[in-house]
N, C-alpha and C positions, 0 to 999 in steps of 0.2 A: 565845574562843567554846568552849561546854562542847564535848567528844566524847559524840556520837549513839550510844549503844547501843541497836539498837532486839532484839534477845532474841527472844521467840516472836512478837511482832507481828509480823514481816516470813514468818514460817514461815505463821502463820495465814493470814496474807491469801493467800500463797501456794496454801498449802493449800485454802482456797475457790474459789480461781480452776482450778484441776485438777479439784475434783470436780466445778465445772460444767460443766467439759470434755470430763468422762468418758464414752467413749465413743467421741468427734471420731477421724477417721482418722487415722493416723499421726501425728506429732508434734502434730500440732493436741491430741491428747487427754495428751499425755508431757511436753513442754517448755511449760514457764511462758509463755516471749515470744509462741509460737504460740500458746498457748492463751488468753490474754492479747486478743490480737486475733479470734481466731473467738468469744470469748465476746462481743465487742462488736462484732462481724456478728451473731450471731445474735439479741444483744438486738435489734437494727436492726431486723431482720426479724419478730420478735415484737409489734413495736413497732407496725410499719405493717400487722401479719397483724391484730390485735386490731379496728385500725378497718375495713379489708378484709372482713370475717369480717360483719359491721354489712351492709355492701353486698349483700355476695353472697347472703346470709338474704331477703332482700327480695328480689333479682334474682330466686332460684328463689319466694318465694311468689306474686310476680307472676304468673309464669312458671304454675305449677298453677291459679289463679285464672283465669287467661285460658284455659287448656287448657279448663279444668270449665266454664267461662261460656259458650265457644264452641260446648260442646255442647250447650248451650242456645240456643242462637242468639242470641246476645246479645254483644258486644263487650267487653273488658275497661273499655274509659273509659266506655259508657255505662251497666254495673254498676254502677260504681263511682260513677259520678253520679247512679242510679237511687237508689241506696243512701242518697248525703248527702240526696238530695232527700226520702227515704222518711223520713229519722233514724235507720237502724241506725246505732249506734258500733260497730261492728266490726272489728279493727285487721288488717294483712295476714296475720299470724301465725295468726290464729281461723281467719278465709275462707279459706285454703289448708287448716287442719285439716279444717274443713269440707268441702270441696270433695273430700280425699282418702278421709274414712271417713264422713261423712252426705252419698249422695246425695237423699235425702227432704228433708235439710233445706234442703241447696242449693240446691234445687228451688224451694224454698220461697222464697229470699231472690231468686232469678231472678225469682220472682216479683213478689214487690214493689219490686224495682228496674224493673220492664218497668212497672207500674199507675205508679210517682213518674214516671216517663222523662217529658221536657216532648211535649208537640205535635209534630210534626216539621212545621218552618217551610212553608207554603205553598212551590213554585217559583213566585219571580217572572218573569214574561216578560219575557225578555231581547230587547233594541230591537234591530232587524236589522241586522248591521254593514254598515259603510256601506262601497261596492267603489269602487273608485280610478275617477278618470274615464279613460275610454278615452285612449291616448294616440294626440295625430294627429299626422301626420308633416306636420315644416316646412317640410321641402325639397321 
């Protein structure tokens, strides 16, 4: 079997793997082995921040959509149902911009989710519950 000389390739990769490191506290950012494994934690974490990141965007426009709607006296789900009912396409992203720097407009889209909003279902009269028959004693 030939002998392996592997020359600057072993130096290079080396060298890559330090300057992603740079910075990492104490050996994590000096020694190869350590640096080696914090770079593949921290991929890890990049990894799972990128889809997280997707989440939390949405959590907070929720989040402002329901603040601004509520000050309109209006619910977050029945906005939002007012809305598909109306046919805006307006995605969370827009109706949170909205809602922080156009309150006129806002206003506006409260609006027409309150005119789509369906009926609110009659209360059906509910049958009187029925109470236990007395109990008589046997003995």
């Amino acid at each position: 079997m030939p002998r392996v000389k592997r020359g600057s390739k072993r130096r290079e990769r080396r060298k890559k793997i330090l300057s992603l490191a740079k910075g990492y506290f104490l050996t994590k950012g000096k020694l190869y082995r350590s640096a080696q494994q914090a770079i593949a934690r921290a991929g890890n974490f990049a990894y799972v921040g990128r889809r997280r990141k997707k989440r939390d965007f949405r959590r907070l426009w929720i989040i402002r959509i329901n603040a601004a709607a509520r000050a309109h006296d209006i619910s977050y789900s029945h906005f939002i149902a007012g809305l598909k009912r109306a046919g805006v396409d307006l995605d969370r992203k827009t109706l949170a911009d909205i809602a922080a720097r156009d309150e006129a407009g806002f206003a506006a889209l409260v609006a027409s989710a309150k005119a789509a909003a369906p009926e609110p279902a009659p209360a059906a009269a509910k049958p009187a519950a029925k109470t236990p028959p007395a109990a008589t004693p046997s003995a």
